[in-house]
C-alpha positions as CSV (number, residue, x, y, z in Angstrom):
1,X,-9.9,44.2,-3.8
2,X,-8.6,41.6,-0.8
3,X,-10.7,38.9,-0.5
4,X,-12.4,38.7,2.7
5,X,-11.0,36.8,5.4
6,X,-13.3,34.0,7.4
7,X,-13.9,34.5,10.9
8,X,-11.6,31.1,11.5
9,X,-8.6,32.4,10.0
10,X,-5.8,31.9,12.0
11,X,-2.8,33.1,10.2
12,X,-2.6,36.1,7.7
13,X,-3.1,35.7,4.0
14,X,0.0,36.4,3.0
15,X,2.2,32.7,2.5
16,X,5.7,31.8,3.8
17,X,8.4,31.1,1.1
18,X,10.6,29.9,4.2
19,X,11.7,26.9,2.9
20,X,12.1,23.7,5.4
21,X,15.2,22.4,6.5
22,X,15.6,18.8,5.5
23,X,16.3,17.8,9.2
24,X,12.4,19.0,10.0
25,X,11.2,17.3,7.2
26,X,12.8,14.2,8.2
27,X,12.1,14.5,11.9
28,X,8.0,15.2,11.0
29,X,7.9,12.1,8.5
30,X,9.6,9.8,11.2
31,X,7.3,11.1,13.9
32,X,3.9,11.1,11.7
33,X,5.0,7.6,10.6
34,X,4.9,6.4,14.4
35,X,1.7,8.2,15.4
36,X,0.0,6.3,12.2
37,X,1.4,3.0,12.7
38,X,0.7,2.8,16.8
39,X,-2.3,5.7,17.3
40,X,-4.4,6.1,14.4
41,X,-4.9,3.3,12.5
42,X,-5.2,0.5,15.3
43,X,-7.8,3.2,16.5
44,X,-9.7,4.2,13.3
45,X,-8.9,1.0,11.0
46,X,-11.5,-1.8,11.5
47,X,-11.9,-4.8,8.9
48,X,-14.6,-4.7,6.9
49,X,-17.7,-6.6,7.4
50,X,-18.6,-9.4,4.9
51,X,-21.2,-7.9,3.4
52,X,-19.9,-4.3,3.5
53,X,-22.0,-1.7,1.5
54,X,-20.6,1.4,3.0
55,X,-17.2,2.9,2.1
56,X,-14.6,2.2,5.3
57,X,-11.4,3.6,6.3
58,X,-8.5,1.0,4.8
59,X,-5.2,3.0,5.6
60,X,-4.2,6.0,7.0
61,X,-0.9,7.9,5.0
62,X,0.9,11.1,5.1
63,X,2.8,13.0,2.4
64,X,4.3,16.6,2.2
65,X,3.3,19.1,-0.6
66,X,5.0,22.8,-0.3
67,X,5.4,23.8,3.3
68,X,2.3,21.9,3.6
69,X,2.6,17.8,5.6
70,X,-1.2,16.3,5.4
71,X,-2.6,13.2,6.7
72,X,-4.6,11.0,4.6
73,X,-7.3,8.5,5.2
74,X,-7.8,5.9,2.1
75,X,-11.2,4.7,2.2
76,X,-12.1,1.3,0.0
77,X,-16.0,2.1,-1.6
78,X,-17.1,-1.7,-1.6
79,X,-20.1,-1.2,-3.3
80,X,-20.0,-2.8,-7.0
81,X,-21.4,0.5,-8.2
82,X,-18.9,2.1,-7.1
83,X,-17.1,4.6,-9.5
84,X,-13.5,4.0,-7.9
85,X,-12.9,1.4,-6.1
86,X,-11.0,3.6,-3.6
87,X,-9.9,7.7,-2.9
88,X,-8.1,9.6,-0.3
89,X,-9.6,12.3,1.9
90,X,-6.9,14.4,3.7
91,X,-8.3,15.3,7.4
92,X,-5.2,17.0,9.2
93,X,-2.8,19.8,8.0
94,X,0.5,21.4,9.4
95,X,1.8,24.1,7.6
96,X,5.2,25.2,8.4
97,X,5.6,29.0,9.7
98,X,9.2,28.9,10.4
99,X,11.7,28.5,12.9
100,X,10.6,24.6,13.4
101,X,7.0,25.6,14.0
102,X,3.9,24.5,12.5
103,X,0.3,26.1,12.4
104,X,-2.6,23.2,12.6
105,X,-5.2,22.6,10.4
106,X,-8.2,20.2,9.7
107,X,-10.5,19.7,7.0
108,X,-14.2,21.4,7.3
109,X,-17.3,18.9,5.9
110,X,-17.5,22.5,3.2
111,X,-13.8,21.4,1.9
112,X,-12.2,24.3,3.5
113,X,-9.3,24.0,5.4
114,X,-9.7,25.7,9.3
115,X,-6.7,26.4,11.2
116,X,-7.2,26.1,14.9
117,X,-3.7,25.8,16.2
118,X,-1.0,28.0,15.6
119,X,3.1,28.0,16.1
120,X,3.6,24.7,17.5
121,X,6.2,22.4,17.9
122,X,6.4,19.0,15.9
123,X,6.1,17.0,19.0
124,X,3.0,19.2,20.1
125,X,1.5,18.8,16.5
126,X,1.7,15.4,16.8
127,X,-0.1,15.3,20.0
128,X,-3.3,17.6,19.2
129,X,-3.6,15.3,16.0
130,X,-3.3,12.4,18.1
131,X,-5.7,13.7,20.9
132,X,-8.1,16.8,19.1
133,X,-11.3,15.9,18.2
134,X,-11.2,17.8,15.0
135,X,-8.4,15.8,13.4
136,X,-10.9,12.5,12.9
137,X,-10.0,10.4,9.8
């Protein structure tokens, strides 16, 4: 029996084995690497009070898994009860559909992943995570 697909489904079930070329791999790690260093973490990095008891945002990453590239936020727990002193939380997903387009996804407060952009270009994926209000560190 399929499993039963969620209203905010963008994309069939059924997965891609397309395989990325490495000049779009390259060309999304380059561009993700600007967007962090000049957009999103002046804008969402602050330092930390002095007597800081609440976990805060202390750097803002990227990686590739699969045909999956995520963003990361690190947040530092400063609490001395802490149970890490640290841990990563990705909030942004592209997932790569083929022919150098990307579907969009961001991270739901359940822990499920909701796509809400579909088929677009790196430079256009770059600038709905830079500018959409769902893909908040």
């Amino acid at each position: 029996m399929a499993a039963k697909r969620k209203p905010w489904d963008i994309r069939p079930s059924k997965k891609s084995a397309s395989s990325i070329p490495a000049a779009l791999k390259k060309e999304v790690e380059s561009k993700a690497i600007a967007l962090i260093s000049d957009v999103l973490k002046p804008k969402h990095i602050r330092p930390p009070e002095e007597d800081a008891q609440f976990n805060y945002i202390s750097d803002i990453t990227a990686k590739w898994y699969r045909q999956f590239f995520y963003f990361i936020s690190t947040y530092t727990c400063p609490h001395p009860d802490a149970l890490e002193p640290t841990f990563e939380q990705k909030f942004a997903r592209m997932e790569y559909i083929g022919n150098d387009k990307f579907a969009l996804y961001f991270m739901r407060y359940t822990g499920e992943w909701v796509g809400i952009h579909d088929a677009m270009s790196v430079d256009e994926s770059m600038e709905a995570i830079q500018d959409d209000e769902w893909f908040v560190p």
